[in-house]
N, C-alpha and C positions, 0 to 999 in steps of 0.2 A: 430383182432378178435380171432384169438389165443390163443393172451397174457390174453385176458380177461378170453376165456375158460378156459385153465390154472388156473387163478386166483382164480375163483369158484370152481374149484373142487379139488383147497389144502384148506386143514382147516387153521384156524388163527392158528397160535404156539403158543400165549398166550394165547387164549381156550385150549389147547391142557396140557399149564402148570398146569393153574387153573383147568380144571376139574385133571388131574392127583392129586395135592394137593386135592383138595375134597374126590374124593375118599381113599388118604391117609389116612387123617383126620376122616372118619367116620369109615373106619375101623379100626383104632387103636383106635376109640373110643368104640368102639365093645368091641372089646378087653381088656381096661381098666376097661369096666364098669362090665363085664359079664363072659367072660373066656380066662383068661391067656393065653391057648393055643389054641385061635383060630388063623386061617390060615389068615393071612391078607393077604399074597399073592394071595392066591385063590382068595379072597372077593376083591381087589384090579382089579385081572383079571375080575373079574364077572359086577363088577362096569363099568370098560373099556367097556367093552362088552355094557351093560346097553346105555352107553354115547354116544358112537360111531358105535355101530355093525347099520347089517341093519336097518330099523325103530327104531335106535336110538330118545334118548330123550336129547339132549343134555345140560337141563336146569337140570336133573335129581339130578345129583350131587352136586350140588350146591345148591338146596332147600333141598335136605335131610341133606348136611354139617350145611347152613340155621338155619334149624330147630333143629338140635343139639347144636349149639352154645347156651354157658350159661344156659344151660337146666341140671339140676341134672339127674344121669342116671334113674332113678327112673323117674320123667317127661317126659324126653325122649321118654320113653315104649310107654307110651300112648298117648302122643304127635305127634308122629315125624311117627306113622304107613304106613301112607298113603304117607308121602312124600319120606321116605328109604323104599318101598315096592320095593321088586325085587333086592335089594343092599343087605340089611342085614334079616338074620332068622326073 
């Protein structure tokens, strides 16, 4: 009984990688598409936050990544609002 408890209340590591990469990913897509100096760390942490904080979303990340793949930045803008809402400006 335990071991089980245990079990469910650590996250998979491999969620844990993938969402990491997701959030990566969208913010250095930020970045490349929009301004040079934006903070990917912040937007990194924020994303985190987003994924895993309390009433996380855990699917967050990964539909906003999703939705940016092969999407011109320009696309993206008006695209991708609703699913990187809370991740990116």
């Amino acid at each position: 009984m335990l071991v089980l408890s245990l079990a469910t209340a650590c996250s998979n590591p491999v969620d844990e990688i993938d969402e990491g990469v997701d959030c990566a990913n969208i913010c250095d897509r930020y970045r490349d598409c929009y301004d040079e100096d934006y903070d990917t760390g912040a937007c990194r942490d924020r994303c985190d936050d987003l994924v895993d904080g309390e009433n996380g979303d855990s699917n967050a990340a990964d539909a906003c990544d999703g939705c940016l793949d092969d999407r011109s930045c320009i696309d993206a803008t008006f695209s991708c609002a609703s699913e990187c809402a809370g991740i990116l400006p």
